[in-house]
Residue, then its C-alpha position, 0 to 999 in steps of 0.5 A: x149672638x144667641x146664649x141659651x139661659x133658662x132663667x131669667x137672671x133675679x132683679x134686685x132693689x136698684x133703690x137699696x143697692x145703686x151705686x153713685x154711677x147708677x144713681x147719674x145713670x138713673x137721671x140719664x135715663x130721664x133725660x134719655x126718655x125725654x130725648x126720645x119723646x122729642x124725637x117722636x115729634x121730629x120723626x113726625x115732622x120728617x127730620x132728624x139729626x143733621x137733616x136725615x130724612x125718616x118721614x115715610x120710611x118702612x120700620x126696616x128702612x129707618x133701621x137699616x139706614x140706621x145701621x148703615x150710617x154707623x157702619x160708615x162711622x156717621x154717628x149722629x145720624x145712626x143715633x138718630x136713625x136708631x133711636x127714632x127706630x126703637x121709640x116707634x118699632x117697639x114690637x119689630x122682631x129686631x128691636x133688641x138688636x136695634x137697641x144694642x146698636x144704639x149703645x154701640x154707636x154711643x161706645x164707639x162714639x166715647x160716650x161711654x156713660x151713655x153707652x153704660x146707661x143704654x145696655x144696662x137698660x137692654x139687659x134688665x129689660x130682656x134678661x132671657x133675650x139673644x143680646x143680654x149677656x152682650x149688653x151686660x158685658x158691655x156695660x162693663x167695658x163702658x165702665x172700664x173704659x172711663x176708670x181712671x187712674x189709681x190717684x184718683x176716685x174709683x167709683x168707675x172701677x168698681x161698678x165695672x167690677x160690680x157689672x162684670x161679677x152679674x155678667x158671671x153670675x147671670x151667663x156663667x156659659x157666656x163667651x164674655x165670661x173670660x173677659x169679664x174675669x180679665x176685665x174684673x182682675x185688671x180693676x182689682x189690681x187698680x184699686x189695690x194699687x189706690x190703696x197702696x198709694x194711700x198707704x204711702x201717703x200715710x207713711x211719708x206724713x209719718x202716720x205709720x198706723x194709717x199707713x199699716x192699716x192701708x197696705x194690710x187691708x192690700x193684702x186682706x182685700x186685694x190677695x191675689x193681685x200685683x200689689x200684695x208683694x209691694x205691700x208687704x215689703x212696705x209694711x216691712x218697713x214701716x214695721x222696722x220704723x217703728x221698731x216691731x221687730x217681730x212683724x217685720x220678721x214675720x211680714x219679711x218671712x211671708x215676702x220670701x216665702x211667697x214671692x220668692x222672685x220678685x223685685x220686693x224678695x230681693x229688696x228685702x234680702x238687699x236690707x237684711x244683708x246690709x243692716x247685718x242680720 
């Protein structure tokens, strides 16, 4: 689909700012570009992937039999087909869209690094063109999709949140816009729970100020996610551990105030009832 932009979205210096994902993508792209000159070789010798024949076919042949082997879920084929396409066609009006459906096929393939590398690739090459934001969004989602979970690295989870934030900064109008922001908040509360997880860690080892630098940079960081009320009823706690009555007042007072119906507010209320104050 067509988003009107007017400017071209500013490009940075991915050699200052590369995350570690982008630093592997970078390597991916090298051996992408050496995969697709070997597929020059083999689209001369009139064979591909699994025996799919392109010798002699039309620019609009071999893109169609692209796209019709990964409407039929026949994934190697279309990447051959489309690859083999982009490498020789570079100037076909639909050359753009050949190169998003090459990172679909890698989406729905699972090989969602790759799928990342591939639209990330479109949507700084054509940062005006009809697919940018949905190659920018796609990026994203590739990345949402290989987070894992909270006890583990997040390194996933934050370049999901660092491409859908370029999303909204570049295509404030798009259609991707609201799920990016879902996609952007559902990350946000993933890295919050880490650093509560972190913090609890902290406090069973009896490393109680690690453990209140951990659950406060929750709150300072992660505001408005799921994992504030949580925080606070830890850092209640660890404050009554160590007996700082007037923190654990004032973070108690805060969990009332603020989350008057959460499970935490009734905890909270449980503990001050039965301790007597």
């Amino acid at each position: 689909m067509q988003i009107n932009v007017y400017t071209e979205a500013p490009r940075t210096d991915r050699g200052l700012t590369m995350t570690a994902a982008e630093r592997r993508m970078d390597r991916m792209d090298s051996r992408m570009h050496l995969r697709k000159a070997c597929l020059l070789l083999i689209f001369a010798a009139a064979c591909a992937s699994g025996g799919l024949r392109l010798a002699g076919l039309t620019a609009d042949e071999v893109l169609a039999l692209g796209l019709e082997r990964a409407e039929n879920r026949k994934w190697d084929d279309a990447i051959a087909a489309l690859e083999a396409f982009t490498f020789q066609f570079p100037t076909h009006p639909r050359y753009q869209e050949a190169r998003f459906k090459l990172g679909d096929v890698y989406f729905e393939k699972r090989e969602f690094i790759t799928a990342a590398a591939e639209f990330a690739r479109l949507a700084d090459d054509y940062p005006g063109g009809a697919w940018a934001d949905d190659a920018r969004f796609k990026v994203c989602e590739s990345y949402m999709r290989v987070s894992p979970r909270p006890q583990l690295d997040q390194e996933y989870t934050r370049s999901a949140i660092e491409h859908c934030e370029s999303l909204l900064a570049y295509y404030p109008q798009s259609e991707f816009a609201e799920p990016a922001r879902a996609i952007i908040e559902q990350m946000r509360d993933k890295l919050a729970t880490k650093l509560l997880l972190v913090g609890e860690h902290y406090f069973k080892r009896r490393a109680y100020d690690s453990a209140i630098l951990s659950f406060s940079d929750v709150l300072e960081s992660y505001p408005n996610t799921d994992a504030v009320p949580k925080a606070l009823l830890r850092l209640f706690r660890t404050y009554e551990v160590l007996g700082y009555s007037d923190e654990a007042r004032d973070v108690r007072e805060r969990l009332l105030t603020e989350f008057p119906s959460s499970q935490e507010a009734r905890e909270v209320r449980d503990i001050t009832v039965a301790s007597g104050r």
